[in-house]
C-alpha positions in Angstrom: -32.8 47.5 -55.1 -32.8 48.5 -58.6 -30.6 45.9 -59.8 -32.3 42.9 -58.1 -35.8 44.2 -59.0 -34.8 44.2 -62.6 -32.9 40.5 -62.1 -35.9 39.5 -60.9 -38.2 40.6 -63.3 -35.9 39.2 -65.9 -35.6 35.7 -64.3 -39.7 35.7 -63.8 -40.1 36.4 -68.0 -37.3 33.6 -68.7 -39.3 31.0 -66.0 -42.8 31.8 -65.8 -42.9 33.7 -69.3 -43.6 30.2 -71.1 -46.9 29.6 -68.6 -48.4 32.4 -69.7 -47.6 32.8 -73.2 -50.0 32.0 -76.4 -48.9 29.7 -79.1 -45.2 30.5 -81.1 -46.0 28.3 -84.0 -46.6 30.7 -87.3 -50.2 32.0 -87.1 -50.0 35.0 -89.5 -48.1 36.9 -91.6 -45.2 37.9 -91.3 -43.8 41.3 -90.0 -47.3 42.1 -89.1 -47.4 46.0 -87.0 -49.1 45.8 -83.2 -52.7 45.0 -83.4 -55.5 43.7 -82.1 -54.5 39.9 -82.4 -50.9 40.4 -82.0 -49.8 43.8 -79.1 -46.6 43.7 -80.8 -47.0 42.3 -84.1 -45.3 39.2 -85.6 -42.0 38.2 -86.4 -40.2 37.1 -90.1 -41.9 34.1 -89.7 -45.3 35.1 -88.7 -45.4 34.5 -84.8 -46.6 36.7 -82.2 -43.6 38.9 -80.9 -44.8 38.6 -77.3 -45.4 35.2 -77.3 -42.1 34.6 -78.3 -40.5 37.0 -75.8 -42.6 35.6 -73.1 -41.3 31.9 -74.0 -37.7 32.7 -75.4 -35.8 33.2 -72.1 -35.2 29.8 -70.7 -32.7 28.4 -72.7 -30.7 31.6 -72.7 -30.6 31.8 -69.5 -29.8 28.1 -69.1 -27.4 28.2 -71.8 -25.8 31.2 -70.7 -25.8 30.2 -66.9 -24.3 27.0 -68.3 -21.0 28.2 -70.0 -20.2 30.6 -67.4 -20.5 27.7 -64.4 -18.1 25.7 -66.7 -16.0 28.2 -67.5 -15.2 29.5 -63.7 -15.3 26.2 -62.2 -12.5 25.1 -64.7 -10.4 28.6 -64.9 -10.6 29.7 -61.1 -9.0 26.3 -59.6 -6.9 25.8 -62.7 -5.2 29.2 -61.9 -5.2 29.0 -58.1 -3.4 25.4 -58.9 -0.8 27.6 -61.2 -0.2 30.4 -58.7 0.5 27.9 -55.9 3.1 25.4 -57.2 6.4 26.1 -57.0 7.6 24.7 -60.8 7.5 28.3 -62.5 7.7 26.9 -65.8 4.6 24.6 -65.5 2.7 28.0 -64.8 4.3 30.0 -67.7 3.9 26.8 -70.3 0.0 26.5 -68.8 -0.3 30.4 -69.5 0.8 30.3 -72.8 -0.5 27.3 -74.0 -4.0 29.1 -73.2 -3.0 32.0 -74.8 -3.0 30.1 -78.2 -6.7 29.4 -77.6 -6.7 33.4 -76.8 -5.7 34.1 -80.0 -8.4 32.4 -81.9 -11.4 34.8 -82.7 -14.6 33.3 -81.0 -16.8 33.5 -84.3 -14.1 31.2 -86.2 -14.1 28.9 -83.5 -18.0 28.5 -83.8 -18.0 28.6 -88.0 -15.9 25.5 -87.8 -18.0 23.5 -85.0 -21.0 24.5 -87.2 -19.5 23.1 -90.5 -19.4 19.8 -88.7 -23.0 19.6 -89.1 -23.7 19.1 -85.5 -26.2 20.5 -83.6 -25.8 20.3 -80.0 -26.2 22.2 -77.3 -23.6 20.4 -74.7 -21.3 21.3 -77.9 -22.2 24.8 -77.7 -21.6 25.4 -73.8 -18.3 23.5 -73.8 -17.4 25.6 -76.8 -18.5 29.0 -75.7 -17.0 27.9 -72.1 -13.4 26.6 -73.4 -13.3 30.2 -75.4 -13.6 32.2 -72.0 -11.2 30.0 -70.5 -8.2 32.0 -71.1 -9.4 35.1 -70.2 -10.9 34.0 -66.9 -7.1 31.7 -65.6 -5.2 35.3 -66.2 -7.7 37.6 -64.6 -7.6 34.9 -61.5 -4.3 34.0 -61.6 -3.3 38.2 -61.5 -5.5 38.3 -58.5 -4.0 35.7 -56.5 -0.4 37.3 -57.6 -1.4 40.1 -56.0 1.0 41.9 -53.5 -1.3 42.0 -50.5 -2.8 38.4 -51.3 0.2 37.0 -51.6 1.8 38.7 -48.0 -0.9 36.8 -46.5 -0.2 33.7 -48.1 3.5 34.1 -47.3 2.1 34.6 -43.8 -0.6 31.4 -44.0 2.6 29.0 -45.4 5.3 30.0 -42.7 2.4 29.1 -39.9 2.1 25.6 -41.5 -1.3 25.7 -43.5 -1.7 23.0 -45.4 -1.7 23.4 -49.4 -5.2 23.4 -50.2 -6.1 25.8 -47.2 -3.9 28.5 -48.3 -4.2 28.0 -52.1 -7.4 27.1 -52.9 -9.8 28.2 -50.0 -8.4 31.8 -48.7 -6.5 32.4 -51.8 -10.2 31.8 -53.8 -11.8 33.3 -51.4 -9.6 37.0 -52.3 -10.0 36.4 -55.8 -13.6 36.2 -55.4 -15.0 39.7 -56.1 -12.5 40.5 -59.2 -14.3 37.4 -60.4 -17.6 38.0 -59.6 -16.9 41.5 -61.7 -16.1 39.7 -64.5 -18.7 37.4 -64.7 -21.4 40.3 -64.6 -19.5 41.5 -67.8 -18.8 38.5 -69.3 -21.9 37.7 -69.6 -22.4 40.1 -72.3 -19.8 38.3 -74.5 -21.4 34.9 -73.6 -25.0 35.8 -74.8 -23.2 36.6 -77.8 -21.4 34.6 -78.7 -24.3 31.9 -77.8 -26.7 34.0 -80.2 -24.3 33.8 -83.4 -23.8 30.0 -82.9 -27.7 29.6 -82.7 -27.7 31.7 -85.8 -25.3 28.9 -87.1 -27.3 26.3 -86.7 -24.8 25.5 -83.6 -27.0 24.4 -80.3 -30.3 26.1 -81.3 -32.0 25.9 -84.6 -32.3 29.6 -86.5 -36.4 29.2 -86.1 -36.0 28.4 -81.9 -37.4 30.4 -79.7 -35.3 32.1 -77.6 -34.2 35.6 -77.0 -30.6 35.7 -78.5 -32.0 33.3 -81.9 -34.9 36.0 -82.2 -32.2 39.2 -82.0 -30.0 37.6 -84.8 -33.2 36.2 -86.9 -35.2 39.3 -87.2 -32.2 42.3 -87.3 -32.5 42.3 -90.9 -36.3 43.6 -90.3 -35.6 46.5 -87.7 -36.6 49.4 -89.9 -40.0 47.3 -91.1 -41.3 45.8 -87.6 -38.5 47.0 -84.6 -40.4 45.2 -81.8 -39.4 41.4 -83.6 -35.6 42.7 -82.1 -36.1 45.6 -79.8 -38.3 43.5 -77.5 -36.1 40.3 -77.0 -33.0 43.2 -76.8 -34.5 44.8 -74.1 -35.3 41.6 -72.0 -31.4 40.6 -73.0 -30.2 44.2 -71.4 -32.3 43.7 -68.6 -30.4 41.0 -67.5 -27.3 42.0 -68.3 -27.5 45.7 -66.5 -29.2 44.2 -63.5 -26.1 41.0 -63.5 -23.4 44.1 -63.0 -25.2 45.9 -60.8 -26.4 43.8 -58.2 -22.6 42.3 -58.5 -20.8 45.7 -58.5 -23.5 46.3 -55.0 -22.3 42.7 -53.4 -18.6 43.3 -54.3 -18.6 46.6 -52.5 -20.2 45.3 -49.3 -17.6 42.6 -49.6 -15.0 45.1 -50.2 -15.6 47.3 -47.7 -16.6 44.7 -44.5 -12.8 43.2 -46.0 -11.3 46.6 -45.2 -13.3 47.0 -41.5 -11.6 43.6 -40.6 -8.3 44.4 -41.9 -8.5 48.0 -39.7 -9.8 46.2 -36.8 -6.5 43.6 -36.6 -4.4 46.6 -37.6 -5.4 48.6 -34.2 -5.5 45.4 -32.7 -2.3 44.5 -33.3 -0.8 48.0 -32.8 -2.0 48.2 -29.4 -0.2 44.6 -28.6 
C-alpha cells in the first residue's frame, strides 16, 4: 500500500500538477529563500520552485515511460527470438554485436548526438532506449536459458507447440518478473541519463521545465537555495522507490501463486 500510495501521489503531481500551478516564466529574482510570494523560493532563473515542481513532471514521466516501452518491446522479443532458434551462432553474433553498444559509456553516446545540434526529443528516447538495449536482451535471454524454463520448453516442443507458443508466449511469460525487476531499477538509470541529455541541450532545452532539467540546472546552487534541487529530487525518488516497490510486491504474488501451481501438479501428478 505504501508503494502504490506514493506512485500515485507521484503520477497525480506529474498530471494534475500543471492545473494547479502558478506561472514558470521568471517573475523574480533569482535564488530567492521561501517567502511570502514564493513557499519555496525561486530558482537560478527567478521562477517559483513550486510552480516548477508542480508543472515539471509530465514530460519526465512521458519521456521516461517512453524509452523504457521501446526498449523492452525491442529487447524482450529480440532475445526470446535468440533463445529459440536453433543456429547458435546467429545468437552468439547477435549477443556480441550488442555488446559493442554495451561498451560505449551512455554520456558519450549523448555528447555526440548533442554536437549534432539537434534537439529532439524522439532522438532522445530512441537514444536513451537503444543504450538500454544490451543490458535488457542478456538479462532476458539468461532468463529464458534458464534450467527449469527451458525443461518446460523441452516439454512444450516434444508435445508439438507451435514456435511462437512456446518461445514467445510461455517462454515471455517466465521471463516476465526478472523483467519487471529490472525495469523498476532501470528506471533510475533512464531518468538519468534523460536529465544529462536535457542538460545538453539533447530533447529538452536547459531552461524547460521538468523535474530531471531542474535537478541538473540548479545543483550548482544547493548550498545557496536547496529547495531549487531537493524539491524536484524528492518528487524524482518518489517515483522511483514506489516503481520497485510496488514491482518487487506484484513479482512476489506472481512468484509465489507460480510455486502453488507448480506444487499442485507435482501432488497431482505423484498421486497418478
Amino acid at each position: 500500500m505504501i508503494g502504490w500510495a506514493m506512485l500515485g501521489a507521484g503520477l497525480l503531481v506529474a498530471v494534475l500538477g500543471p492545473l494547479l500551478a502558478g506561472p514558470t516564466q521568471s517573475q523574480a529574482a533569482p535564488l530567492l529563500p521561501p517567502g511570502s510570494g514564493h513557499p519555496l523560493g525561486t530558482d537560478v532563473l527567478g521562477r517559483d520552485v513550486l510552480a516548477l515542481a508542480l508543472s515539471g513532471g509530465q514530460t519526465v514521466v512521458l519521456l521516461a515511460g517512453a524509452s523504457l516501452a521501446l526498449a523492452y518491446l525491442v529487447g524482450v522479443p529480440l532475445a526470446l527470438t535468440m533463445v529459440g532458434q536453433s543456429r547458435r551462432w546467429v545468437d552468439e553474433t547477435l549477443l556480441h554485436g550488442l555488446d559493442l553498444l554495451l561498451a560505449l559509456p551512455g554520456l558519450l553516446v549523448l555528447l555526440v548526438l548533442a554536437a549534432t545540434g539537434r534537439q529532439d526529443a524522439f532522438g532522445l528516447v530512441a537514444a536513451v532506449a537503444a543504450l538500454q538495449l544490451p543490458a535488457i536482451v542478456r538479462l532476458a535471454r539468461s532468463a529464458a536459458l534458464a534450467p527449469a524454463c527451458r525443461a518446460a520448453v523441452e516439454t512444450m516442443v516434444l508435445q508439438g507447440e507451435p514456435w511462437w507458443r512456446i518461445h514467445l508466449w510461455h517462454t515471455g511469460r517466465a521471463v516476465a518478473g526478472p523483467v519487471a525487476v529490472d525495469a523498476g531499477s532501470r528506471l533510475i538509470v533512464v531518468l538519468q541519463l534523460i536529465a544529462s541529455a536535457n542538460f545538453l541541450g539533447l530533447g529538452l532545452g536547459s531552461s524547460a521545465v521538468d523535474w530531471a532539467v531542474l535537478v541538473e540546472r540548479n545543483r550548482e546552487a544547493l548550498f545557496l537555495q536547496p529547495w531549487t534541487a531537493l524539491v524536484p529530487a524528492g518528487l524524482l525518488v518518489v517515483l522511483c522507490v514506489a516503481a520497485n516497490l510496488v514491482v518487487d510486491r506484484a513479482t512476489r504474488r506472481t512468484g509465489a501463486a507460480r510455486s502453488m501451481r507448480w506444487s499442485r501438479a507435482a501432488r497431482s501428478a505423484a498421486g497418478r
